[in-house]
C-alpha positions in Angstrom: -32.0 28.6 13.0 -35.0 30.0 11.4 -36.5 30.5 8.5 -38.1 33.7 8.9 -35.8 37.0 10.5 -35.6 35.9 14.2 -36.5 38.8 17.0 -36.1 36.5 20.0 -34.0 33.6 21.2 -35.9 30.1 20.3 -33.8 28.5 23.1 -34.4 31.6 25.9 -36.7 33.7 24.6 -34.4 37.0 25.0 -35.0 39.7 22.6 -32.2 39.6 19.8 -30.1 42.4 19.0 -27.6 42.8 16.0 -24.0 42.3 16.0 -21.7 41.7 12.8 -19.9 38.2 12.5 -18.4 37.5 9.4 -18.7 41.0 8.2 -22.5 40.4 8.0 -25.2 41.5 10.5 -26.8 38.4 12.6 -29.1 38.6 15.0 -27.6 37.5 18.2 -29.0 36.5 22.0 -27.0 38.5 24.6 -28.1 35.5 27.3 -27.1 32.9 25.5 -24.2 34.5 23.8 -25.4 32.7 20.5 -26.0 33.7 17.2 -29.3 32.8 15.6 -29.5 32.4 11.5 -31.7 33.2 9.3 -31.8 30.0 7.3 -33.9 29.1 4.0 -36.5 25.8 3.9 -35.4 23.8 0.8 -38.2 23.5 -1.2 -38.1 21.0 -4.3 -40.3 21.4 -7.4 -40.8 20.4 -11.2 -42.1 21.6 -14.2 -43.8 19.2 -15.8 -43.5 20.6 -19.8 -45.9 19.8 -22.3 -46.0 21.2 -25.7 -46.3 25.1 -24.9 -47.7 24.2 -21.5 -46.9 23.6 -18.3 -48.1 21.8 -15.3 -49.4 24.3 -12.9 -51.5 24.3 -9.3 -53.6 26.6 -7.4 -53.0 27.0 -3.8 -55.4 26.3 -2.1 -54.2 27.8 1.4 -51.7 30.4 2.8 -49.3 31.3 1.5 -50.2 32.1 -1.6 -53.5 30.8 -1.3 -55.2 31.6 -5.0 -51.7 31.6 -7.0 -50.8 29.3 -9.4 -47.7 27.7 -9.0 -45.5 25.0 -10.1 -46.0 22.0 -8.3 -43.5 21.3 -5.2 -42.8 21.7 -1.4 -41.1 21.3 1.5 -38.1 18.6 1.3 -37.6 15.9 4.3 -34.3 15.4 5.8 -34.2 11.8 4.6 -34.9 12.5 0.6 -32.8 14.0 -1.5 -33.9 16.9 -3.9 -35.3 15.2 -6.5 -36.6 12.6 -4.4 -38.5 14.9 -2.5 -39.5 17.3 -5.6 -41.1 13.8 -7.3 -42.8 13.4 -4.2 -44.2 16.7 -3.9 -45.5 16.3 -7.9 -47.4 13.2 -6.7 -49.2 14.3 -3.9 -49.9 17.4 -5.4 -50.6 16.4 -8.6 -51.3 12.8 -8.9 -48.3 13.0 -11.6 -45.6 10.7 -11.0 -41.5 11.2 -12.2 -38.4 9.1 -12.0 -35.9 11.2 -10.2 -33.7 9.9 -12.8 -35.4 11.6 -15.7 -35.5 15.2 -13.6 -32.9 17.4 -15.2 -32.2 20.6 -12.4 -32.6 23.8 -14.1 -32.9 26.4 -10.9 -31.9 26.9 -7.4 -31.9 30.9 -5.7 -33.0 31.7 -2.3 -36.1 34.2 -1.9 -37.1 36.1 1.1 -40.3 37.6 1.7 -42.9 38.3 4.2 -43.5 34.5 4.9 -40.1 33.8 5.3 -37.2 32.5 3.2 -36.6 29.4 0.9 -33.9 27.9 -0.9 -36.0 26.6 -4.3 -34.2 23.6 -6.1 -36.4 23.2 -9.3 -36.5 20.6 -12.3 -38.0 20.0 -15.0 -39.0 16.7 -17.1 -41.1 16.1 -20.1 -45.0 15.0 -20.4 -43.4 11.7 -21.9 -41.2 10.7 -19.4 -44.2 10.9 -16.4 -47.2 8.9 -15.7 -50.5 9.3 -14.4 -54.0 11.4 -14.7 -53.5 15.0 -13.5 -56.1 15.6 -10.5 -56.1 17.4 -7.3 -54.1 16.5 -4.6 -53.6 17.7 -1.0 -53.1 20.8 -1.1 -54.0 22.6 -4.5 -57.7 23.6 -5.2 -56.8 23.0 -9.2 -54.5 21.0 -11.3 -54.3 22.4 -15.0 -51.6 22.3 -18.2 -51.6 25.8 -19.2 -49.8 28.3 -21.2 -47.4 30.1 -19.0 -47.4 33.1 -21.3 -50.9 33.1 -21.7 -51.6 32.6 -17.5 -49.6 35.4 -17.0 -51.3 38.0 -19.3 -54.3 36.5 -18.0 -53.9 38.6 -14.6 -54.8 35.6 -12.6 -52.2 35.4 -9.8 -48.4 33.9 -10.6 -45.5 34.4 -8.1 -42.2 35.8 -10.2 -40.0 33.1 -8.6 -42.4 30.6 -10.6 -41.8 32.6 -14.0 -38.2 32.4 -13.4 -38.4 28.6 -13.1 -40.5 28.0 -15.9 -37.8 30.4 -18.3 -35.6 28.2 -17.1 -37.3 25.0 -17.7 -37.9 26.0 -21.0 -34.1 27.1 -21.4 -32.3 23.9 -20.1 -34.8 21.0 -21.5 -35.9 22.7 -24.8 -33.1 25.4 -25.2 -35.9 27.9 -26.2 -35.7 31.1 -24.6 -38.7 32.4 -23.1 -40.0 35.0 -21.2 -42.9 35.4 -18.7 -42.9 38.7 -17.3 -45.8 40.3 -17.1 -46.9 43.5 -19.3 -46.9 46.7 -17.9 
């Protein structure tokens, strides 16, 4: 299993070829005679809504180094998802969340050129977190902005972040928004 499209074996290190199993394509290791998938890294995150705003990061390394995103990661085998996603919000963000008070707004997988992910995102009110935002491990800035206003701003957003925040602002506030930018 891998989470970007697999060309050889991580067992043998034979070149892959395609063969259909389950009426899908795989990629498959003639030595091995074993199928390799293509499998997403959960990632858990939360929008942290405040008024109009949201909590947002920049990255400040690949991938997406420059973006801002919604704060959230990787999830460890032992946590669940919105364990991990308030653990992620902390170290990122110094912002800290019961995992009670997360309400789960959004899941999808997206592939792309760094690989694929399976995003589990919630979201919780301003009032129901504690703590100063300030930069954590990984993000070069820790802000409340405007999503709207960030993304006719031109400064860098990712659409799967727009997605969640429409749907943060759906499920908590039942306000439909949308972030797409202008063409």
């Amino acid at each position: 299993m891998t989470k970007r499209k697999p060309n050889y074996c991580p067992y043998c290190g034979t070149a892959l070829m395609a063969r259909t199993f389950e009426e899908r394509e795989r990629r498959f290791c003639p030595t091995c005679g074993e199928f390799v998938f293509q499998n997403p890294v959960p990632v858990g995150r939360v929008v942290v809504l405040d008024g109009d705003r949201a909590l947002f990061v920049e990255r400040a390394r690949p991938p997406y180094q420059g973006t801002w995103t919604i704060p959230g990661g990787v999830l460890e085998v032992d946590e669940s998802a919105a364990l991990g996603a308030t653990r992620e919000l902390r170290e990122e963000t110094g912002v800290g969340a019961s995992a009670k008070d997360l309400e789960l707004v959004y899941t999808d997988v997206d592939v792309d050129d760094d690989g694929s992910i399976l995003t589990v995102c919630f979201a919780v009110e301003r009032d129901r977190t504690t703590g100063t935002p300030r930069v954590g491990d990984e993000p070069s800035a820790v802000e409340f902005r405007e999503p709207g206003r960030l993304v006719e701003s031109g400064e860098e957003t990712r659409p799967l972040d727009r997605r969640c925040l429409e749907a943060a602002f759906e499920r908590v506030r039942d306000e439909e928004r949308e972030f797409t930018p202008r063409s």
